[in-house]
C-alpha positions in Angstrom: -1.0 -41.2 16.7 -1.2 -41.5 20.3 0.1 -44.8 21.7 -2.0 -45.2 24.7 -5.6 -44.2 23.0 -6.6 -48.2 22.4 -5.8 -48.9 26.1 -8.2 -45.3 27.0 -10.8 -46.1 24.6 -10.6 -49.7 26.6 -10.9 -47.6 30.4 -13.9 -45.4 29.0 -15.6 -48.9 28.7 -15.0 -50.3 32.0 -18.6 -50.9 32.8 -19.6 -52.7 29.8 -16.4 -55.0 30.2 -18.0 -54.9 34.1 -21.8 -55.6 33.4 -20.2 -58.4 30.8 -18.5 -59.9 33.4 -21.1 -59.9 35.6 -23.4 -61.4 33.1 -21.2 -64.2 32.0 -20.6 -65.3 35.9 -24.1 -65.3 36.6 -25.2 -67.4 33.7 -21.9 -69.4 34.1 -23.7 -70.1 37.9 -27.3 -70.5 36.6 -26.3 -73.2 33.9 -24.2 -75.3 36.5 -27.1 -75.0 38.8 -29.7 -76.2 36.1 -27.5 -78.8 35.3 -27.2 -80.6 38.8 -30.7 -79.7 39.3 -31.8 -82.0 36.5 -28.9 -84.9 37.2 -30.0 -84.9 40.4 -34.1 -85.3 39.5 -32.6 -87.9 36.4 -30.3 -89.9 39.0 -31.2 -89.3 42.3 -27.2 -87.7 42.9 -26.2 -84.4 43.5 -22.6 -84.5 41.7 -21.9 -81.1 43.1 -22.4 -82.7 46.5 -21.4 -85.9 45.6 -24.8 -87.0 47.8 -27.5 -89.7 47.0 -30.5 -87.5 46.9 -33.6 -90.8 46.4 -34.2 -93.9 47.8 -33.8 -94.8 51.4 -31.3 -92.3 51.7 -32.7 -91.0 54.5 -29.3 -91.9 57.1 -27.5 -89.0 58.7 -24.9 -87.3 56.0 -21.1 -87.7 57.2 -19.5 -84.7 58.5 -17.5 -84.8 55.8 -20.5 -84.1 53.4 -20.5 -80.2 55.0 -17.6 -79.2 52.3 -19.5 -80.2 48.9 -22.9 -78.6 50.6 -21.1 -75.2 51.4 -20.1 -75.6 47.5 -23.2 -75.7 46.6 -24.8 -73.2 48.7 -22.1 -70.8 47.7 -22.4 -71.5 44.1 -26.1 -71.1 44.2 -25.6 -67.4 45.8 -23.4 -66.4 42.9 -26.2 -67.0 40.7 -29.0 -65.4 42.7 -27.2 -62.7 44.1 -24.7 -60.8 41.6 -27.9 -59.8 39.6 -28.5 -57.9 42.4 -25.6 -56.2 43.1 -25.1 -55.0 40.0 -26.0 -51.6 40.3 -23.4 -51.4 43.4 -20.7 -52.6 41.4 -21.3 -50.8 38.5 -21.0 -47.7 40.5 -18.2 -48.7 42.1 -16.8 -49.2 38.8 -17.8 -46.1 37.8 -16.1 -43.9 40.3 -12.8 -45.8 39.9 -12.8 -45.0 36.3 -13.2 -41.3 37.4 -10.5 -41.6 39.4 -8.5 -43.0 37.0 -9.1 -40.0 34.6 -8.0 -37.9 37.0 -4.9 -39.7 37.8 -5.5 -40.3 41.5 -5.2 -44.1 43.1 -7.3 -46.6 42.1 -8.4 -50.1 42.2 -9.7 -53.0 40.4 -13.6 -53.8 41.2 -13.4 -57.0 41.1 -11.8 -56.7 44.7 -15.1 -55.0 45.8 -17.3 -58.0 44.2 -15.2 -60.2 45.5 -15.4 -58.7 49.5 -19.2 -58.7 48.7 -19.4 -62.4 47.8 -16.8 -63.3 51.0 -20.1 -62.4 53.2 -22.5 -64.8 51.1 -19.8 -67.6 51.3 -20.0 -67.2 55.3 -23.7 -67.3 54.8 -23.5 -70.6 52.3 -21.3 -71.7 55.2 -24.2 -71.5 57.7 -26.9 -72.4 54.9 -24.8 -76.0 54.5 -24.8 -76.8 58.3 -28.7 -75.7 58.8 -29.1 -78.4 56.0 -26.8 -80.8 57.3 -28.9 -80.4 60.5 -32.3 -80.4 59.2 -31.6 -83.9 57.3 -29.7 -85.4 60.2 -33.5 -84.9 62.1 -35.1 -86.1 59.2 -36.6 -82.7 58.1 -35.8 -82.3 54.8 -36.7 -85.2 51.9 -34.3 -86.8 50.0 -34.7 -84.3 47.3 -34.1 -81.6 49.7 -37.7 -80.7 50.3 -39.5 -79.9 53.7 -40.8 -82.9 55.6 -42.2 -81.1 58.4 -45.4 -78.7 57.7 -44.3 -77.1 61.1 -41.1 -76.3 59.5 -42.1 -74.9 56.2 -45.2 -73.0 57.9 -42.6 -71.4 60.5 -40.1 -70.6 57.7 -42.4 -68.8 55.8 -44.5 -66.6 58.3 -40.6 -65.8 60.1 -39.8 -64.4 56.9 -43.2 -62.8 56.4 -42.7 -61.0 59.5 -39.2 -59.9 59.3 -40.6 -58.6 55.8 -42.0 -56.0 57.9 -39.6 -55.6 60.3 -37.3 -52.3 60.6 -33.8 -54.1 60.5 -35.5 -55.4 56.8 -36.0 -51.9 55.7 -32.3 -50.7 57.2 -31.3 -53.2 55.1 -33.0 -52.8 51.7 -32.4 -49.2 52.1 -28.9 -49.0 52.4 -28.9 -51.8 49.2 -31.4 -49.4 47.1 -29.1 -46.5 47.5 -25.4 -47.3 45.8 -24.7 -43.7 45.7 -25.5 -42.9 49.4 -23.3 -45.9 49.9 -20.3 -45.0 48.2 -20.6 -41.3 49.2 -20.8 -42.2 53.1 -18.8 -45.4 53.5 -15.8 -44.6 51.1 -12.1 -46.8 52.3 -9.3 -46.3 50.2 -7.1 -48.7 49.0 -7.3 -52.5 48.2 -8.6 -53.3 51.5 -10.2 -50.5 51.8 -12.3 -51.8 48.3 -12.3 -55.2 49.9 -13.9 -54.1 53.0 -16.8 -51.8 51.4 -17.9 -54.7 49.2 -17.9 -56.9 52.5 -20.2 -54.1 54.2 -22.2 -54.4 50.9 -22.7 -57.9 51.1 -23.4 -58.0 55.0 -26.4 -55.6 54.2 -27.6 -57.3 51.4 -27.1 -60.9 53.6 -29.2 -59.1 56.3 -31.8 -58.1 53.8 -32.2 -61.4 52.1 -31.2 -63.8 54.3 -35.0 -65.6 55.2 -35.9 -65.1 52.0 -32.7 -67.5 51.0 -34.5 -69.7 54.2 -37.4 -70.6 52.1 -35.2 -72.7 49.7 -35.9 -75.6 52.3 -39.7 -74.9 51.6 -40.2 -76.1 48.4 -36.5 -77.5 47.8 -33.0 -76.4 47.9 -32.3 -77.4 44.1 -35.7 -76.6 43.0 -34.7 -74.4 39.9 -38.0 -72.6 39.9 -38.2 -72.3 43.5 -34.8 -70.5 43.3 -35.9 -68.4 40.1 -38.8 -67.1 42.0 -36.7 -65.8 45.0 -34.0 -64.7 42.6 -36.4 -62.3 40.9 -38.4 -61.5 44.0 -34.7 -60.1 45.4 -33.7 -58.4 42.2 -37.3 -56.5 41.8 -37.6 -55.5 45.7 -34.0 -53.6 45.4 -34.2 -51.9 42.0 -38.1 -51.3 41.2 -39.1 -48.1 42.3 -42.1 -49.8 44.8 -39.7 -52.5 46.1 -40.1 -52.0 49.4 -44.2 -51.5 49.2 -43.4 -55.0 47.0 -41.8 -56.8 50.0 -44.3 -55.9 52.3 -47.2 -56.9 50.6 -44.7 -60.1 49.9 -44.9 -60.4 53.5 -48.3 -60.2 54.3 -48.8 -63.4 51.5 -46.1 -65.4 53.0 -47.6 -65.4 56.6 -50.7 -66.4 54.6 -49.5 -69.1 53.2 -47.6 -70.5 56.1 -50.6 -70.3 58.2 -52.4 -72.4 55.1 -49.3 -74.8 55.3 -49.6 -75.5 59.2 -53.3 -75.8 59.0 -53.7 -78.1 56.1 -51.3 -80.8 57.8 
């Protein structure tokens, strides 16, 4: 009997153990977030922020308050975006178990997810000091929600717009396409593995990053809200019509932040 055949049979089954992994962080994510969500509408606290969300509540946050908001934020993208990137780290998963059936170096892809979420935490970074901002001006409720129909309206036709725009479909292209990704931006190594997922993630941050905006529309912990958008994302980058999807996306988003500008 050949000693190593339960630790092959285990390789050949990388992307299961992969996909599992993926599932069980992103529903890990989703039932924190569902949790605070309804503490906070319960109590009026955020406990992952540690902020009073009701009342008259309504005084500048301490600087100190930026740490438990990036927490959030970044928390949040885990469970919108690594449904998402799935397919790319699945076939980065993939070739590495290729390349570890044909003896040649390889590494783990957790170090490829983990370069992909680094650019969403720099993002959750900036997402957590636009809202620190926004409720310093009095802009966004105490439950996190648009004040300002200016605002909303000008959030939504910006990201109706850049729906249409070419960076957008640079952007969703390259994260449509795993294959042409791996095949033409290939680094060797750990850092080399640490740096593609970071490219990954920059893309996908570029492609997604006013839709993530819109969160201050209808509420930043608004669970549907955030389902919505989650969906939207997943569908535009793995449905074969996604981008004909997001345009069309656009084109309603523009409408409705006209509506919202003119209704107020």
């Amino acid at each position: 009997m050949n000693p190593t055949a339960p630790l092959e049979s285990v390789l050949k089954r990388d992307r299961l153990i992969v996909a599992t992994g993926l599932i069980g962080i992103t529903l890990l994510a989703w039932g924190y977030m569902v949790h605070e969500a309804r503490a906070m509408v319960q109590t009026g606290v955020c406990h992952c922020a540690g902020m009073k969300m009701s009342g008259p509540d309504m005084q500048p946050w301490a600087a100190s308050q930026l740490l438990p908001l990036f927490l959030m934020w970044a928390e949040m993208m885990v469970a919108m975006m690594v449904p998402s990137a799935a397919p790319m780290i699945l076939m980065f998963a993939t070739v590495q178990r290729k390349r570890r059936e044909q003896e040649r170096p390889y590494v783990s892809t957790a170090i490829f997810a983990c370069g992909y979420l680094a650019a969403w935490t720099f993002f959750s970074a900036l997402a957590a000091l636009a809202q620190w901002a926004l409720h310093a001006q009095a802009l966004l409720s105490p439950m996190m929600v648009s004040t300002s129909p200016l605002l909303g309206g000008t959030l939504l036709m910006a990201a109706g717009v850049f729906q249409w725009t070419p960076f957008k479909d640079a952007c969703l292209t390259h994260c449509r396409s795993p294959l042409s990704f791996i095949m033409t931006d290939w680094r060797e190594g750990r850092v080399g593995a640490f740096v593609m997922g970071l490219k990954h993630g920059a893309f996908c941050t570029g492609c997604c990053w006013f839709l993530m905006a819109l969160l201050f529309v209808a509420g930043v912990m608004n669970i549907w809200w955030i389902a919505v958008i989650s969906f939207f994302v997943l569908f535009e980058k793995v449905v074969p019509q996604g981008m004909r999807l997001g345009r069309w996306t656009g084109a309603l988003l523009v409408g409705w932040g006209i509506w919202m500008m003119a209704a107020r």
